[in-house]
C-alpha positions in Angstrom: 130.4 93.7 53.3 128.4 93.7 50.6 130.2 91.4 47.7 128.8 93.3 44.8 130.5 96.6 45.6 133.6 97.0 43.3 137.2 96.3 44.8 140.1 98.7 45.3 141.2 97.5 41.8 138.5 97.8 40.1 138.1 101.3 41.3 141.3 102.5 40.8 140.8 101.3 36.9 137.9 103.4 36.3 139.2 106.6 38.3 142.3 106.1 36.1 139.9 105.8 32.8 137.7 108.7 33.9 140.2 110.9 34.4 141.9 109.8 31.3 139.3 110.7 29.0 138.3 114.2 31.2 141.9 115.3 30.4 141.6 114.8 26.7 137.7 115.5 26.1 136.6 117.5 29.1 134.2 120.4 28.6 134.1 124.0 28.7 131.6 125.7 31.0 131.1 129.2 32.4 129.8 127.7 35.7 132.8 125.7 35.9 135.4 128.5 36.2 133.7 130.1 39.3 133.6 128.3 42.8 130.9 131.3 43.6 128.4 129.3 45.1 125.2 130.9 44.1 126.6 131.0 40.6 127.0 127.1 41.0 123.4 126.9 42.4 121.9 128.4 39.8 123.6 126.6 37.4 122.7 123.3 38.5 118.9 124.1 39.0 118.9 125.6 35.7 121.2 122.0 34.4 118.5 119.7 35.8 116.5 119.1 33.2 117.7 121.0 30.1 121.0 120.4 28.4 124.2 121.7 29.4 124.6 123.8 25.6 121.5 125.5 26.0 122.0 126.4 29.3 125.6 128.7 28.8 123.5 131.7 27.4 120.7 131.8 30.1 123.0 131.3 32.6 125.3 133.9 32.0 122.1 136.2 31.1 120.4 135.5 34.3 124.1 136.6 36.3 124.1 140.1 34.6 120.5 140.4 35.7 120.5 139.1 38.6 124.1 139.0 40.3 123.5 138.4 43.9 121.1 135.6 46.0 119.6 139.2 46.9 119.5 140.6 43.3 117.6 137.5 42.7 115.5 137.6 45.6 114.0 140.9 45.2 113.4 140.8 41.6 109.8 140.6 39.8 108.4 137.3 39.2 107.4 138.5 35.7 111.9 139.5 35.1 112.5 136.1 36.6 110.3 134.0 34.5 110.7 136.1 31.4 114.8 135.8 31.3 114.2 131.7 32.1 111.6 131.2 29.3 113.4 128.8 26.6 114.9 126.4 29.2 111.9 124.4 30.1 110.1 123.3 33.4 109.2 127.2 34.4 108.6 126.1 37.6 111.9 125.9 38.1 112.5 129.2 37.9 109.8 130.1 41.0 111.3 127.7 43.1 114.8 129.3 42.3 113.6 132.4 43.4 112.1 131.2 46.3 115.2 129.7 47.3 116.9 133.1 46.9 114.5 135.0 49.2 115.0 131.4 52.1 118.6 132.2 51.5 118.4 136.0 52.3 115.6 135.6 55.2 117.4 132.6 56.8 121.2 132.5 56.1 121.5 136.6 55.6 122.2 136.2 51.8 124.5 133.3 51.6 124.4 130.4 50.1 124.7 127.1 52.9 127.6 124.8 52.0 126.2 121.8 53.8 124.1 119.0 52.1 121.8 118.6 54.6 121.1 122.1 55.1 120.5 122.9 51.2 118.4 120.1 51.0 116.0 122.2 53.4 115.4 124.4 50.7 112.6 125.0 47.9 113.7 123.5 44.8 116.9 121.6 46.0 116.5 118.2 46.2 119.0 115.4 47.1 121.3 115.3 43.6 121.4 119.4 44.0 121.9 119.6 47.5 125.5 117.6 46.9 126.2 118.8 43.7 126.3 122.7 45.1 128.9 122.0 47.6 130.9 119.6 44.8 131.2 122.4 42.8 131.8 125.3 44.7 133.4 124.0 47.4 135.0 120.7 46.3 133.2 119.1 49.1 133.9 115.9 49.4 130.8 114.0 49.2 129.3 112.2 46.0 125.7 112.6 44.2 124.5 110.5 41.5 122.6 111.6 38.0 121.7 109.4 35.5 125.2 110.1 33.5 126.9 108.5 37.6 124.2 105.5 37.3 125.0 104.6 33.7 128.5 104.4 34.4 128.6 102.6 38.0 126.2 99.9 36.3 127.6 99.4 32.7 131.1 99.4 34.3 130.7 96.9 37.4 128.1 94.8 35.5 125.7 95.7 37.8 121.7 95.4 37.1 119.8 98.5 36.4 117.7 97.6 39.5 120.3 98.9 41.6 118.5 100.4 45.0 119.3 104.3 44.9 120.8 103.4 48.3 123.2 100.7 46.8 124.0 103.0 43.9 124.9 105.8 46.3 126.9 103.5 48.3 128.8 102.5 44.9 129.7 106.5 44.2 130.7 107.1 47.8 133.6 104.2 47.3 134.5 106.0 44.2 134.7 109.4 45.3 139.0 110.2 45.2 139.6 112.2 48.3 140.3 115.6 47.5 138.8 115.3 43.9 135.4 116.1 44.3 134.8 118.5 41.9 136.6 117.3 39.8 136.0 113.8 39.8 132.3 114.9 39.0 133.2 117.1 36.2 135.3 113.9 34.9 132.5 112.1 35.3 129.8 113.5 33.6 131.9 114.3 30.5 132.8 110.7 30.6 128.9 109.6 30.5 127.7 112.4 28.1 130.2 112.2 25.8 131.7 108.3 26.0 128.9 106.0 27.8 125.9 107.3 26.2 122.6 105.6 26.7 122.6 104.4 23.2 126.5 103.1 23.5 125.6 101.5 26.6 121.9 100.1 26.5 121.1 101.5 29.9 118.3 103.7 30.0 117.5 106.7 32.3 114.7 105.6 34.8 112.6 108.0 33.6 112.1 109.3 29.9 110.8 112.6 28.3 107.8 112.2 26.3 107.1 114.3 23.0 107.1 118.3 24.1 105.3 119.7 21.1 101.5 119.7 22.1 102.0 118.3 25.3 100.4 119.5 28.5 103.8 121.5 29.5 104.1 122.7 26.0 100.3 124.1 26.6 101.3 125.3 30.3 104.6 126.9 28.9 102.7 129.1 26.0 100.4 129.9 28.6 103.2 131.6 30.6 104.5 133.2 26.9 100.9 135.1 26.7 100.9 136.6 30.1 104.9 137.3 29.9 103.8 139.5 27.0 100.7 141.4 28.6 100.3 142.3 31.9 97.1 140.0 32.0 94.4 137.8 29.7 91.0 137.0 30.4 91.1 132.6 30.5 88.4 132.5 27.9 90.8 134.4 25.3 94.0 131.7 26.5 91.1 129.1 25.9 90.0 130.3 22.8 93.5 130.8 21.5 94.0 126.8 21.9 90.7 126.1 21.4 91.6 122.5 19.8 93.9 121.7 22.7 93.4 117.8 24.3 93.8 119.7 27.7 91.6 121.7 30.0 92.9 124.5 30.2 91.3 125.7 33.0 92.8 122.9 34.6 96.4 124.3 33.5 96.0 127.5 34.8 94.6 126.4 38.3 98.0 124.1 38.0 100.0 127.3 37.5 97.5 129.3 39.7 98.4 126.5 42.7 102.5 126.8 41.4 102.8 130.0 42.2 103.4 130.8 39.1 100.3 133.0 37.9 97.5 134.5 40.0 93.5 135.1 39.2 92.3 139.2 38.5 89.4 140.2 39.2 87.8 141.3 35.8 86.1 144.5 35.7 82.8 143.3 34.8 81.1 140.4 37.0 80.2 138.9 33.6 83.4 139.2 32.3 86.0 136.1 32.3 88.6 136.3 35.0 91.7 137.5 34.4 95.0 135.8 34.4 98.4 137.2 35.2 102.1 136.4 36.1 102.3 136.6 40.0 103.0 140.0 41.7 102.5 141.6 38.2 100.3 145.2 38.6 
């Protein structure tokens, strides 16, 4: 046994502190009053890179609109993208949809409750895949995110070089049986709120760089344009940011190679070609 892995003690402390502070500071979220499990999947796509306040209003947007894995599914790319714009990483969005249509060819519309199965899926990857089951199902299993890692490392004393293997093996010993939801609730309330980066020195392991005039910001008013027309020749995108650092050729074949948009044929040979969301026409 490995004799850096925290003792029953030690573990029963922090569940104790966690759950502690959850009972006097613990959030408010619409995805956490449903156990619905496509709600709870697309809440955490939409949660994995975009804070948790900004997300409330999308996400209970994109459940009007879209209600079912089937709603979702079938929908237009250009609806899909258009009701995600504002939350970041469009891509995101695609994948989602994707996801719905697996869901629906595959699994005959529902959602699979099994980690391993998820992971299977475009746009799920290994912190999703638990965290869907955690929440809808209170599935006991445990998933890390960089709220989990601060914690296990600032509270054990461990070093932020901690193997993802090791730090999974850390979070599986602190799972409370029965608790799985929320014990994960507890704990990223604890880290968000409580053990912040700056509080506890440990940073994530990887760190957003400036947005404005950066190659997504370019990529993500690309997708703005087309969401407003049904297409754009690329030398009119190029000549609207004509003093961008990027090619933006390059961006569009990058969207173009997504998924995301799709080359039209212009109506003139001479003309530029024309760019449009996916499936749009």
């Amino acid at each position: 046994m490995e004799d850096w892995l925290p003792s029953k003690r030690q573990i029963e402390q922090l569940q104790a502190k966690v759950f502690a502070f959850y009972g006097e500071h613990g959030r408010s979220f619409p995805w956490r009053n449903t156990t619905d499990r496509y709600a709870v999947m697309v809440s955490e796509v939409m949660l994995q890179q975009t804070q948790a306040e900004r997300v409330v209003e999308r996400f209970e947007a994109w459940l009007v609109a879209f209600p079912t894995v089937q709603a979702l599914a079938d929908a237009p790319l250009r609806e899909v993208l258009a009701l995600w714009s504002g939350l970041g990483y469009n891509s995101r969005a695609e994948r989602l949809q994707r996801c719905a249509q697996t869901i629906v060819a595959d699994f005959g519309g529902v959602v699979p409750a099994l980690p391993e199965v998820l992971l299977q899926l475009p746009g799920i990857g290994a912190y999703t895949s638990r965290s869907i089951p955690i929440f809808a199902d209170n599935f006991d299993v445990a998933t890390v995110d960089t709220n989990i890692r601060r914690i296990v490392l600032h509270e054990f004393g461990l070093p932020e070089t901690l193997k993802p293997r090791e730090l999974q093996m850390v979070a599986d010993r602190l799972l409370p049986h029965g608790q799985s939801r929320k014990w994960h609730n507890a704990l990223m309330d604890y880290g968000a709120l409580h053990l912040t980066s700056q509080k506890s020195g440990i940073r994530p392991l990887t760190r957003q760089s400036k947005f404005q005039g950066s190659r997504r910001w370019y990529r993500g008013q690309m997708l703005k344009a087309l969401l407003k027309t049904e297409a754009l020749p690329l030398e009119a995108l190029e000549a609207t940011w004509a003093d961008s650092p990027y090619c933006l050729r390059d961006i569009a074949s990058d969207l173009v190679r997504e998924g995301l948009v799709e080359y039209h044929p212009s109506a003139s040979a001479d003309d530029s070609p024309l760019l449009r969301i996916r499936g749009s026409g």
